[in-house]
py3Dmol code that shows the C-alpha trace and the ligand (Angstrom):
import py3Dmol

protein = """\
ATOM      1  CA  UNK A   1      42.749 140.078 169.634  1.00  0.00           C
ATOM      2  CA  UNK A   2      46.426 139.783 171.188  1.00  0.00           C
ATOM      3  CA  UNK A   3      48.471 138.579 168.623  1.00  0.00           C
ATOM      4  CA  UNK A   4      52.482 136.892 168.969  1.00  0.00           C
ATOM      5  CA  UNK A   5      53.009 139.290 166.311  1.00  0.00           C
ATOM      6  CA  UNK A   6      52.410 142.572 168.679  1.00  0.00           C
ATOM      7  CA  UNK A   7      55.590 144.647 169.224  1.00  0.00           C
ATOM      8  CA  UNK A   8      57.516 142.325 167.012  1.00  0.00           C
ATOM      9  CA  UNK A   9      57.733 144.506 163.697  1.00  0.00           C
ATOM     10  CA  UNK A  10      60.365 142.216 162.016  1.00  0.00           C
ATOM     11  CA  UNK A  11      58.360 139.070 162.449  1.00  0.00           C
ATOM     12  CA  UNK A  12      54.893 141.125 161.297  1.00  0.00           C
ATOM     13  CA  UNK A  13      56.686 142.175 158.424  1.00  0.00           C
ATOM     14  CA  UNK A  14      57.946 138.605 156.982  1.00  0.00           C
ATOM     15  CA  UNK A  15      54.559 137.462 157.408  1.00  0.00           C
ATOM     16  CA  UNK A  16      52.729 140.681 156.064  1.00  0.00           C
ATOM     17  CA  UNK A  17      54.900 139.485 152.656  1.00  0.00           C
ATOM     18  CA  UNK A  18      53.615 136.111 152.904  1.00  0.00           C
ATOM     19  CA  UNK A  19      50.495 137.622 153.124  1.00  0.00           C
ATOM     20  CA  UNK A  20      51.324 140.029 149.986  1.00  0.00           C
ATOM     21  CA  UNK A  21      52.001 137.411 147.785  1.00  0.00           C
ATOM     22  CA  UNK A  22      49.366 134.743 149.123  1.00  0.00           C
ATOM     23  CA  UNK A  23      47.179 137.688 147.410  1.00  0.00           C
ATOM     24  CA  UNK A  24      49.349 137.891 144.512  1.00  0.00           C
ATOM     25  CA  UNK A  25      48.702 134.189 144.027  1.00  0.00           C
ATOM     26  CA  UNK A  26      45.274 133.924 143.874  1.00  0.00           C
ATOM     27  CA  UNK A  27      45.086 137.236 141.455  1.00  0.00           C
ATOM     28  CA  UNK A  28      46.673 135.811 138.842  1.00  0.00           C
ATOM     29  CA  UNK A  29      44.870 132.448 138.965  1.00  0.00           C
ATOM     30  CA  UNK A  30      47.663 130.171 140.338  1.00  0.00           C
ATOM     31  CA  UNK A  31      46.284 129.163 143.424  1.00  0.00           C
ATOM     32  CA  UNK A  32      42.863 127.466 142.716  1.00  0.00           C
ATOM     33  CA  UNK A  33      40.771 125.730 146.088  1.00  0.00           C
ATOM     34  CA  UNK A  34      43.648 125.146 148.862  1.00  0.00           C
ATOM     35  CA  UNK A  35      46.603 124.896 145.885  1.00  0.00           C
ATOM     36  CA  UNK A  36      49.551 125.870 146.448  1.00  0.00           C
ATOM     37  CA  UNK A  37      52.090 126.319 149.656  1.00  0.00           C
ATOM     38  CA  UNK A  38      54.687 128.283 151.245  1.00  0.00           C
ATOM     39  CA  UNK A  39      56.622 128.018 154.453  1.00  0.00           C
ATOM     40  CA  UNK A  40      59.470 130.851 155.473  1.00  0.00           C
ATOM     41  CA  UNK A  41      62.433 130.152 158.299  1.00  0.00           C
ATOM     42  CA  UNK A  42      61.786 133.150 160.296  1.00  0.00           C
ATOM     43  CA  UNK A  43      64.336 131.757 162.799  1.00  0.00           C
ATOM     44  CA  UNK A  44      65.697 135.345 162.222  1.00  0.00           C
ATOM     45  CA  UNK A  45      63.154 137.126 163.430  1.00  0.00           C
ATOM     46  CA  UNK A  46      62.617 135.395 166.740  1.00  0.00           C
ATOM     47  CA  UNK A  47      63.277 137.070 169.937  1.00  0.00           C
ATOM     48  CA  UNK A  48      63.917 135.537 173.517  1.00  0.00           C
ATOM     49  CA  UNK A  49      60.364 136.880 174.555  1.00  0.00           C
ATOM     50  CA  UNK A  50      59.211 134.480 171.779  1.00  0.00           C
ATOM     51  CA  UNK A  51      61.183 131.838 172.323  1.00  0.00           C
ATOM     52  CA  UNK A  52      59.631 131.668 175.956  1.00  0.00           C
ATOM     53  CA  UNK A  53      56.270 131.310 174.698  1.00  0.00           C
ATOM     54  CA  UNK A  54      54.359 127.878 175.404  1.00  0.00           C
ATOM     55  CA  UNK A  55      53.588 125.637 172.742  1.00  0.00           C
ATOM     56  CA  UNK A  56      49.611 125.445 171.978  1.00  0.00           C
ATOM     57  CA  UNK A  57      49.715 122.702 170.415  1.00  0.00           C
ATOM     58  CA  UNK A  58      52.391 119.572 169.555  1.00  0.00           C
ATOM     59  CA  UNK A  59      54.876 118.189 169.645  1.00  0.00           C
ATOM     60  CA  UNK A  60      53.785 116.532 166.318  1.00  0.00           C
ATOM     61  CA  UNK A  61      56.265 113.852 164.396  1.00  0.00           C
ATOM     62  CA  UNK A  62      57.418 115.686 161.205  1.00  0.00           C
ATOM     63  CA  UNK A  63      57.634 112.338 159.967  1.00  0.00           C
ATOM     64  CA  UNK A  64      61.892 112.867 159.121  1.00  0.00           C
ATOM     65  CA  UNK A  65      64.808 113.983 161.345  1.00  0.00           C
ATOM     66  CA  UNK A  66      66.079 117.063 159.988  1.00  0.00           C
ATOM     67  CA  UNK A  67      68.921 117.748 162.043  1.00  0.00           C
ATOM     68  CA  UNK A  68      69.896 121.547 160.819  1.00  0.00           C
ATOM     69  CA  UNK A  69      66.463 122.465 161.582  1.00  0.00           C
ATOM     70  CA  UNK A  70      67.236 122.123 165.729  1.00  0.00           C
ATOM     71  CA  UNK A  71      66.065 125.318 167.396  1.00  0.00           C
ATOM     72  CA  UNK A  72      64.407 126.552 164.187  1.00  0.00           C
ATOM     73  CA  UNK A  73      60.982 129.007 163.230  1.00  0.00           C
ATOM     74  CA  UNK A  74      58.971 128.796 160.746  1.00  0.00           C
ATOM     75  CA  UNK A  75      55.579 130.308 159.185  1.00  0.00           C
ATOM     76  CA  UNK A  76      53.737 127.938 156.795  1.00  0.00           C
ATOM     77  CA  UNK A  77      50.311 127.444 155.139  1.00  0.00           C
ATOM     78  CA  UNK A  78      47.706 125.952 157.118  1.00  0.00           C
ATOM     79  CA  UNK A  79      46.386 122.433 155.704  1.00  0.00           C
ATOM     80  CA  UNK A  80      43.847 122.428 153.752  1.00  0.00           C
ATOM     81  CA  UNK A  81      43.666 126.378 154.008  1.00  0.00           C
ATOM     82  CA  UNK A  82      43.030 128.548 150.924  1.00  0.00           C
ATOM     83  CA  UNK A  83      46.167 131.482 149.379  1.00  0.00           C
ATOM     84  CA  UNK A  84      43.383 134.031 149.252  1.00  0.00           C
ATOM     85  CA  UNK A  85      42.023 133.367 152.736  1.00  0.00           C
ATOM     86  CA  UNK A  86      45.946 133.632 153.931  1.00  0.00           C
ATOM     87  CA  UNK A  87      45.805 136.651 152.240  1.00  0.00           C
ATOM     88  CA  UNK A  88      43.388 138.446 154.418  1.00  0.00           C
ATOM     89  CA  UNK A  89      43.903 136.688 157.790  1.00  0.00           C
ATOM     90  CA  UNK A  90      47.871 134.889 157.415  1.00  0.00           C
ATOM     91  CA  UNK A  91      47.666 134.436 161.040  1.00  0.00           C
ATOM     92  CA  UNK A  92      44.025 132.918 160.959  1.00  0.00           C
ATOM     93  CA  UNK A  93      45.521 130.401 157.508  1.00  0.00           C
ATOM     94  CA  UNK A  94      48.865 129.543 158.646  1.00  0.00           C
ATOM     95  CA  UNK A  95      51.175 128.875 161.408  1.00  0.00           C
ATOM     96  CA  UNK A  96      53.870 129.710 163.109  1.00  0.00           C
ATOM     97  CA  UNK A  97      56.236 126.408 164.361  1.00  0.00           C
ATOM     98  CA  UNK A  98      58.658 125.602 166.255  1.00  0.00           C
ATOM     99  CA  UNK A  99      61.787 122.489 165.742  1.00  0.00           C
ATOM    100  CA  UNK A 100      61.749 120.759 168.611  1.00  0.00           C
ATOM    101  CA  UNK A 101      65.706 119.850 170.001  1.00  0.00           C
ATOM    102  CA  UNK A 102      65.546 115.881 168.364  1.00  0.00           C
ATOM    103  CA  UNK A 103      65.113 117.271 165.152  1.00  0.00           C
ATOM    104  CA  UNK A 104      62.342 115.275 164.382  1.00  0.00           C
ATOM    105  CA  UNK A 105      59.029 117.048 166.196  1.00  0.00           C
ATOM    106  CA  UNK A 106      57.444 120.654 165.990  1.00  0.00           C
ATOM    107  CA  UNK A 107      55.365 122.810 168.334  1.00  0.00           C
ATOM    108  CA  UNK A 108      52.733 125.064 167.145  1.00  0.00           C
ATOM    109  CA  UNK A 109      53.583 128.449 169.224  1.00  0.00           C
ATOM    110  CA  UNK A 110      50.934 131.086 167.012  1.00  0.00           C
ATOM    111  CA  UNK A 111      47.479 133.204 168.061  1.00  0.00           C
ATOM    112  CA  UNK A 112      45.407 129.651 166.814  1.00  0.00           C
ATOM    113  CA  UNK A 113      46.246 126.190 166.639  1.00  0.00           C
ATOM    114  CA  UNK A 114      46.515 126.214 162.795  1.00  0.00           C
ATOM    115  CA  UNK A 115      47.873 122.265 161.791  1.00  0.00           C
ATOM    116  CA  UNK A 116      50.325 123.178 158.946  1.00  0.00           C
ATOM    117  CA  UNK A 117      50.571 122.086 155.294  1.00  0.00           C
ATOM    118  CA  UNK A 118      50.611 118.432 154.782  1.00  0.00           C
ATOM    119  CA  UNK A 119      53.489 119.135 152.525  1.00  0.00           C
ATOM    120  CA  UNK A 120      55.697 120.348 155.628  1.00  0.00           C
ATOM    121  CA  UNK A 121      58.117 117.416 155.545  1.00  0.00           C
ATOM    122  CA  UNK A 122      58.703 117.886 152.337  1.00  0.00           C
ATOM    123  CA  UNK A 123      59.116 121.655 152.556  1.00  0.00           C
ATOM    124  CA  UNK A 124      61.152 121.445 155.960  1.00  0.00           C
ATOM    125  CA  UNK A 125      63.727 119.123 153.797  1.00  0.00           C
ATOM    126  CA  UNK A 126      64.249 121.728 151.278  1.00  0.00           C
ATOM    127  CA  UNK A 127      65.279 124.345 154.128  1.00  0.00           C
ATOM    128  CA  UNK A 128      67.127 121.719 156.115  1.00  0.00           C
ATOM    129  CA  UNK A 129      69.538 121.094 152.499  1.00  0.00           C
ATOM    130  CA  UNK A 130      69.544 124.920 152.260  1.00  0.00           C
ATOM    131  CA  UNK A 131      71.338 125.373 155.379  1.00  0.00           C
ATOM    132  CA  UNK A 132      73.213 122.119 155.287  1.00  0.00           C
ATOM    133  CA  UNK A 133      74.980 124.382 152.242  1.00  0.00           C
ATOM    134  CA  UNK A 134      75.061 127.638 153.680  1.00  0.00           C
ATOM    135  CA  UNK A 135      72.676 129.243 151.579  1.00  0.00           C
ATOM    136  CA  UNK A 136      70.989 132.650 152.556  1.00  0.00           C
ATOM    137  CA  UNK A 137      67.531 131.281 151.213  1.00  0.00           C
ATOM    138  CA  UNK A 138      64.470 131.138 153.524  1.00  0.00           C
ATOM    139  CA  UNK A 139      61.922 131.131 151.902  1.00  0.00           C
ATOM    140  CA  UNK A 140      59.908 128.215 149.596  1.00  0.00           C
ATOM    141  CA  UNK A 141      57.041 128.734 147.271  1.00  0.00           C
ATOM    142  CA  UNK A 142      54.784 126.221 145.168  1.00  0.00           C
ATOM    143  CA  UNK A 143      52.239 127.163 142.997  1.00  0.00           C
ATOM    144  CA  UNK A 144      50.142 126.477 139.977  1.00  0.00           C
ATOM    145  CA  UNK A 145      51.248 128.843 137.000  1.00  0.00           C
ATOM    146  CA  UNK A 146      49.164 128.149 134.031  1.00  0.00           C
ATOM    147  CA  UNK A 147      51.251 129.227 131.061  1.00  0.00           C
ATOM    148  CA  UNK A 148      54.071 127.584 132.594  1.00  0.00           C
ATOM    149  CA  UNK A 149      51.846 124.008 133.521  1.00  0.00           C
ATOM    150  CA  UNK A 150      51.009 124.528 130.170  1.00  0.00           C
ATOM    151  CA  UNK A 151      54.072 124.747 128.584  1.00  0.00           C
ATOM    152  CA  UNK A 152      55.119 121.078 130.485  1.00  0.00           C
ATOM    153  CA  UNK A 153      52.407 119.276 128.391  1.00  0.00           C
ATOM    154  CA  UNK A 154      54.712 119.440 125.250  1.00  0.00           C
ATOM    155  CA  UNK A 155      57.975 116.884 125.441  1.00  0.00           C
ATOM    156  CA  UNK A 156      60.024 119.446 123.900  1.00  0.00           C
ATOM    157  CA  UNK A 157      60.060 121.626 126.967  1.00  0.00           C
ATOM    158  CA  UNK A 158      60.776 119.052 129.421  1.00  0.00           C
ATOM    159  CA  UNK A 159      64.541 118.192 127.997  1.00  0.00           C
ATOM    160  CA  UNK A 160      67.334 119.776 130.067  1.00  0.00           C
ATOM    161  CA  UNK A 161      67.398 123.557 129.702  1.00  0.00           C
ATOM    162  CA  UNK A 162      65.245 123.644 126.493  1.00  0.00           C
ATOM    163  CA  UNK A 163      62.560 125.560 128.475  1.00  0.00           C
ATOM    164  CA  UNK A 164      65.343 127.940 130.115  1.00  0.00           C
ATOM    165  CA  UNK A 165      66.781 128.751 127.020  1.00  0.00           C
ATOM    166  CA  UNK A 166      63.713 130.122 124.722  1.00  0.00           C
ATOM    167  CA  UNK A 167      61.831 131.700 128.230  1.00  0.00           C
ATOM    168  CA  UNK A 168      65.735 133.931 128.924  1.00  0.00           C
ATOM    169  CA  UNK A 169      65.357 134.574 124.734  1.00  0.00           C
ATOM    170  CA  UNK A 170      61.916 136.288 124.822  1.00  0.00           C
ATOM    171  CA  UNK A 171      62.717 139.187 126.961  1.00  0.00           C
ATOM    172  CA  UNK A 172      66.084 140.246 128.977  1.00  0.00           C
ATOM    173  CA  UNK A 173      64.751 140.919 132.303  1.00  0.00           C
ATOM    174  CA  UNK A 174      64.244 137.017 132.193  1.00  0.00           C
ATOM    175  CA  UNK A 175      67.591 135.894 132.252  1.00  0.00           C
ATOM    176  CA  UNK A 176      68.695 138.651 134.623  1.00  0.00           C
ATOM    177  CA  UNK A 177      66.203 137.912 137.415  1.00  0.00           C
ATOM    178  CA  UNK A 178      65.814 134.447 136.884  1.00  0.00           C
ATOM    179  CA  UNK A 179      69.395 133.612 136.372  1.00  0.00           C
ATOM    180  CA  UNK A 180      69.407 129.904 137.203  1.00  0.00           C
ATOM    181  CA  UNK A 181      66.567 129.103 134.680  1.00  0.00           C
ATOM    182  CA  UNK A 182      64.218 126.734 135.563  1.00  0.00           C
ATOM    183  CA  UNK A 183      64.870 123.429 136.620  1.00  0.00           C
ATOM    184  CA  UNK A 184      62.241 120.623 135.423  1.00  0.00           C
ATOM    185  CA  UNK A 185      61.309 117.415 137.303  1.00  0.00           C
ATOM    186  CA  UNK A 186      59.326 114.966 135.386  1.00  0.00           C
ATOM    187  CA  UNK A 187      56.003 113.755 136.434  1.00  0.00           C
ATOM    188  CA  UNK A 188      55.805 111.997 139.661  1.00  0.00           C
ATOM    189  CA  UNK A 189      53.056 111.700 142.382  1.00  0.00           C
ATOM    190  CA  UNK A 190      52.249 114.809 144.407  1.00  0.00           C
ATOM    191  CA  UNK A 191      53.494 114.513 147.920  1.00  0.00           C
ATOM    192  CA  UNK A 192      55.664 111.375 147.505  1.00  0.00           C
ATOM    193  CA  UNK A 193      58.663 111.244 148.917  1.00  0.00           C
ATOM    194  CA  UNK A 194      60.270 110.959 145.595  1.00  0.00           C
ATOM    195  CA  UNK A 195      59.341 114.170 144.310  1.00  0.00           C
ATOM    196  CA  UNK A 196      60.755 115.678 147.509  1.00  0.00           C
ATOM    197  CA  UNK A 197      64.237 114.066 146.785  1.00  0.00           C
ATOM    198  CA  UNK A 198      63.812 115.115 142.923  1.00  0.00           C
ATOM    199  CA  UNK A 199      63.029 118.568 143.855  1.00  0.00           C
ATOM    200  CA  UNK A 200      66.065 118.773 146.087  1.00  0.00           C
ATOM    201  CA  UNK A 201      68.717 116.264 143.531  1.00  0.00           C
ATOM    202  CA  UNK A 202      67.019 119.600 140.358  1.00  0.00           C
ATOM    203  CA  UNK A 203      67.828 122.797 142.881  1.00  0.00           C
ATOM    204  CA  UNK A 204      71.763 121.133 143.751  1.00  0.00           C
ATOM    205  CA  UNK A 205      71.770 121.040 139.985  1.00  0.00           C
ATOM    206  CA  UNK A 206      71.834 125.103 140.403  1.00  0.00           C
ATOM    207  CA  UNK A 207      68.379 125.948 139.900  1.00  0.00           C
ATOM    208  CA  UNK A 208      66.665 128.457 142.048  1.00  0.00           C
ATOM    209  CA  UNK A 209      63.162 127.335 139.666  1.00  0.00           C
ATOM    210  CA  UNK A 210      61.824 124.085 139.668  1.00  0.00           C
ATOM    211  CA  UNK A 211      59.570 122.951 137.028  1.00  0.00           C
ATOM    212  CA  UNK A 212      56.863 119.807 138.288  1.00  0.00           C
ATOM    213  CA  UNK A 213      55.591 118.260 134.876  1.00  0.00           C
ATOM    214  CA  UNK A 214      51.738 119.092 134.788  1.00  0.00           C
ATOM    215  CA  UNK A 215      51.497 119.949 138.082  1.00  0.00           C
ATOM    216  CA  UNK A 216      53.455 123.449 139.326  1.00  0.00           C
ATOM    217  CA  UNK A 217      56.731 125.140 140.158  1.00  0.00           C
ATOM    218  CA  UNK A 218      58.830 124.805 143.254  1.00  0.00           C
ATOM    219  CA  UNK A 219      60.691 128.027 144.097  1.00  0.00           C
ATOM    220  CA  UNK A 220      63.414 128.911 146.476  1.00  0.00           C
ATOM    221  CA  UNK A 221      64.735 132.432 147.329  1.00  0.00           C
ATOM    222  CA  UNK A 222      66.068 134.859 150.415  1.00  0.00           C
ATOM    223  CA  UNK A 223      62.300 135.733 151.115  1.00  0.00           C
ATOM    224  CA  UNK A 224      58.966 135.044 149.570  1.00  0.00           C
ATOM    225  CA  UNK A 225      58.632 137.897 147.405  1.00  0.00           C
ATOM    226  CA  UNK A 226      61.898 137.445 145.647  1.00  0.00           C
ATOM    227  CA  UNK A 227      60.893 133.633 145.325  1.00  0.00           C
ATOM    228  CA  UNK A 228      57.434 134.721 143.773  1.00  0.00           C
ATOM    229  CA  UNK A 229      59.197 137.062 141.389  1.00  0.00           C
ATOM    230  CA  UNK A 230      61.537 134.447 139.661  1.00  0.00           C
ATOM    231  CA  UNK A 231      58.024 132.961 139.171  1.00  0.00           C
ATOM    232  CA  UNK A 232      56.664 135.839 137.654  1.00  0.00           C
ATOM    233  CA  UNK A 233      59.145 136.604 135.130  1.00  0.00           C
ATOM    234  CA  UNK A 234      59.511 133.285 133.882  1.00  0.00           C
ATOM    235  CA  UNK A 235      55.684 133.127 133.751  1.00  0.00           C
ATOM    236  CA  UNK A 236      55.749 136.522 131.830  1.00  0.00           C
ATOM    237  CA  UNK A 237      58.018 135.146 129.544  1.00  0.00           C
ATOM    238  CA  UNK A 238      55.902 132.256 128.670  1.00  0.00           C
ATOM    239  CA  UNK A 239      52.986 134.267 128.050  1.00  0.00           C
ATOM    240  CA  UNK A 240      54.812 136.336 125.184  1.00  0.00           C
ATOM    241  CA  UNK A 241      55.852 133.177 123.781  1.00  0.00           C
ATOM    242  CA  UNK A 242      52.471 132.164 123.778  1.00  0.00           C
ATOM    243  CA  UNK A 243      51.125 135.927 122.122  1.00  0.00           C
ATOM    244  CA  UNK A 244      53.785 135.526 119.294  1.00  0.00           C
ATOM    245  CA  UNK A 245      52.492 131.996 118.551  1.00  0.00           C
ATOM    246  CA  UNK A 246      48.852 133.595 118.906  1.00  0.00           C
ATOM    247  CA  UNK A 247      49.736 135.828 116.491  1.00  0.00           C
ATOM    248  CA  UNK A 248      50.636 132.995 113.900  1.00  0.00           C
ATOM    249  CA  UNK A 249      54.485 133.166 113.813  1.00  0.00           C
ATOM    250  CA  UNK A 250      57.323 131.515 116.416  1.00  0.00           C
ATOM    251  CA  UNK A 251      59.247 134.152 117.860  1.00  0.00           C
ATOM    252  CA  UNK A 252      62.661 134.355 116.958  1.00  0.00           C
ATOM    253  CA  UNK A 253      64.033 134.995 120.669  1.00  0.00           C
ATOM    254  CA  UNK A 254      67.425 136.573 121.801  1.00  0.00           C
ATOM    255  CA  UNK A 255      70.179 135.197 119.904  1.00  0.00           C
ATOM    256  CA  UNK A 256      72.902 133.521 122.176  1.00  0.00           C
ATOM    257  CA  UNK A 257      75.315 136.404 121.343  1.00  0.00           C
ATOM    258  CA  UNK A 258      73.071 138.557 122.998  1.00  0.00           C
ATOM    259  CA  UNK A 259      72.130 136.583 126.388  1.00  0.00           C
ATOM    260  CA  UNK A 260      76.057 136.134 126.649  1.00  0.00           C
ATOM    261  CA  UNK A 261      76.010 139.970 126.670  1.00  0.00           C
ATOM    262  CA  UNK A 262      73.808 139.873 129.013  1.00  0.00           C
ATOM    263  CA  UNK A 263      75.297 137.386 131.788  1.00  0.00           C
ATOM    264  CA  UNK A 264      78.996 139.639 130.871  1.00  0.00           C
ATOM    265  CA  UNK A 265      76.888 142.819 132.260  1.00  0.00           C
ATOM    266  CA  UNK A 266      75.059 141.940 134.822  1.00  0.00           C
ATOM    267  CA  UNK A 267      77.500 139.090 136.402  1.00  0.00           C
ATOM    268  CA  UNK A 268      75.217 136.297 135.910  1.00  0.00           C
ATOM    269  CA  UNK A 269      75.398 132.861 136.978  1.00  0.00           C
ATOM    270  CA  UNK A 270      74.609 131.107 133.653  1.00  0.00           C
TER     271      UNK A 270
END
"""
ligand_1 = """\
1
ZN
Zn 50.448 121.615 143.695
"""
view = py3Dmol.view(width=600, height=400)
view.addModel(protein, "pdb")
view.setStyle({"model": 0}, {"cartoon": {"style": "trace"}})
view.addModel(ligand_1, "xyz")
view.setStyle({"model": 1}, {"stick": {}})
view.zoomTo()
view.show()
């Protein structure tokens, strides 16, 4: 089947990733039934032969006006559509969109007329902030890690940075690729505006890592598999938390002393 992505190695790449880590997802158990979304800007990758494709479907209200989105691309999850379905087929499970010029519509311009994730405004506000600020981010991730959901059902975790600081203590690679920490937002209705603003107000607060109380993680990063990886370690640092306290003891973590040493060497953020 002729595909947008033929002769466009760039574009088939990004979305090969996607792909990658859709699978990635579902391996490790964070991306139950249709959970779960991502959306790149592959504005980058978009030639003039693309941008002279027709539309095959739209233009659909975004429901917002997200005015440095104007003349922007991007690959998201279809609605409804399952990570280890995107997997397999990401062309078949997602879709590639156009901004239309008011800022406030998008075309569908992809090999099927996938509808994308109901959780597009919300997503599309989180890129429009990125570039309002200049930031080299394109891609968004939200998943389901368990150890991590877990960890959000104890108040303790959920004060500012209390989470950050014993996750960075249980193993350096933490705090050096995850050097933001993670962010938390408390509880608040999936796909309400509100948690869209929260999300944003937590990442301006110099997170990269978004915590939603029992419900998932938010993540922003360059491209998807950097994004995924923040997730990972942080995840991977929960679980040895959780083997020390399976082995009947709390772990005594990284002193500060040594996390400074850490940030001195490596030039970190935090
Ligand atoms: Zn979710």
């Amino acid at each position: 089947m002729k595909s947008i992505l033929d002769n466009k190695p760039e574009l088939r790449l990004q979305i090969g990733q996607v792909a990658e880590v859709a699978g990635y997802l579902w391996q490790k158990g964070w991306a139950e039934r249709n959970g779960g979304n991502i959306t790149v800007n592959i504005t980058e990758q978009i030639d003039d032969a693309l941008r002279g494709l027709p539309a095959i479907g739209g233009p659909h209200p975004i429901g917002k006006t997200l005015p440095h989105l104007k003349g922007c691309w991007f690959y998201c999850k279809g609605t409804g559509r399952r990570m280890r379905d995107l997997a397999r087929d990401p062309m078949a499970n997602g879709s590639v969109i156009r901004i239309t010029p008011d800022c406030a519509h998008y075309e569908i311009v992809a090999d099927l007329p996938v509808a994308p994730t109901s959780e597009l405004p919300s997503h599309l506000a989180v890129h429009d902030w990125l570039l309002t600020k200049g930031s080299p981010y394109r891609a968004s991730l939200h998943t389901h890690p368990i150890e991590l959901v877990a960890l959000t059902h104890n108040r303790k975790w959920l004060e500012k940075d209390a989470a950050t600081r014993m996750l960075w203590s249980m193993i350096p690679e933490t705090k050096a690729f995850c050097p933001r920490g993670l962010g938390i937002v408390p509880y608040m209705m999936p796909s309400s505006v509100e948690l869209a603003e929260a999300t944003i107000r937590t990442l301006a607060d110099n997170y990269d890592v978004v915590m939603w109380e029992k419900h998932g993680v938010f993540a922003v990063d360059t491209d998807i598999m950097d994004a995924f990886d923040q997730v990972d370690v942080l995840n991977k640092a929960t679980q040895i938390y959780i083997a020390a306290r399976g082995m009947g003891f709390e772990p005594d973590g990284m002193t500060d002393a040594q996390m400074q040493e850490l940030s001195r060497a490596f030039g970190l953020p935090k």
